[in-house]
N, C-alpha and C positions, 0 to 999 in steps of 0.2 A: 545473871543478866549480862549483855554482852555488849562490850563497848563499842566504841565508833573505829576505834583501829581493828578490830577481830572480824567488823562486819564490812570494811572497807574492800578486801580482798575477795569475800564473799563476792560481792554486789559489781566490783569489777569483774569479774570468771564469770558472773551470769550474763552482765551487759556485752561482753565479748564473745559470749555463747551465742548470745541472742542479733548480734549483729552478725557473727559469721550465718547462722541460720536465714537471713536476712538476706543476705548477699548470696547466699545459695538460691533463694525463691527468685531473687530478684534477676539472678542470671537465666535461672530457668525459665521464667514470664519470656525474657527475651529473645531467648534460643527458639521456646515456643512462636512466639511473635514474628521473629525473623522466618522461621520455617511457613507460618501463616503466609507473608509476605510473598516469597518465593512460591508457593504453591498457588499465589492467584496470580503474579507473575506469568506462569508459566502457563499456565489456563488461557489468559487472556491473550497471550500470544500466539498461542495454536489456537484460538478464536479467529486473530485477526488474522493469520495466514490463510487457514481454511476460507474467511470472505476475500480474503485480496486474491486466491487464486480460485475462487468460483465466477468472481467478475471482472477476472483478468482472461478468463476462458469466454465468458460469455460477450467480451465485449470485440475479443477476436471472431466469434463465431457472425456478430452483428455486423463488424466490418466487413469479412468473406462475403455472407450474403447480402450486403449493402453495393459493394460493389460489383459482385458477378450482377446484380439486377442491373445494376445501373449501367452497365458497360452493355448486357444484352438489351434493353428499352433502347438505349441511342443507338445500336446498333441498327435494329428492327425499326427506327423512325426514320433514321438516313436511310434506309432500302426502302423502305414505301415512298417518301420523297422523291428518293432520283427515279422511281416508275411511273410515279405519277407526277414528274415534272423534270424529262430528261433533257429538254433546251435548259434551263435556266440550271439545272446543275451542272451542266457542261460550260455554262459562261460562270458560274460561282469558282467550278476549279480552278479555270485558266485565268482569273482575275488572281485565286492568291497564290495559282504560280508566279504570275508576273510580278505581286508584289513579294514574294521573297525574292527571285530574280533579283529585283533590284537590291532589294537591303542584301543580301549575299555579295553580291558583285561590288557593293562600297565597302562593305568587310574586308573582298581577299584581293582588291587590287593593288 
């Protein structure tokens, strides 16, 4: 039969076995985990790139053709306007020459 002292050292060498065992899995869970981590990290950020530069494309391509429209329609409404109403566009110019005329002329005197 074996006493309390013969089985004390036993029992300590196993618990110490069993805890470094322990601390092995438990680094390993982690290592795995942090790897986990980084691997959806990194997913999700070539996700979010790939959408910030498909509607950072498309939103230039809306702007170009937002404004070429809109610069040709007012261009093509002022040219039907002054033909089809050449006195009053010819008094509309010379009304906001006169008024920058004057705002100019209080500026640079």
């Amino acid at each position: 039969m074996a006493t309390n002292e013969s089985v004390k050292p036993v029992l300590e060498g196993s618990v110490t076995v069993n805890m470094e065992h322990a601390g092995e899995a438990l680094r390993d869970g982690i290592g795995a985990a942090k790897a986990k981590v980084i691997e959806g990290y990194e997913v999700a950020k070539g996700r979010m790139t790939e959408g910030y530069d498909k509607v950072s494309h498309k939103m230039h391509d809306a702007i170009d053709q937002a404004s070429d429209t809109s610069l040709k329609d007012a261009k093509d409404s002022v040219a039907c306007y002054v033909k089809a109403n050449p006195g009053k566009s010819l008094l509309i110019v010379a009304g906001a020459g006169l008024i920058l005329g004057v705002i100019l002329r209080g500026r640079f005197s």
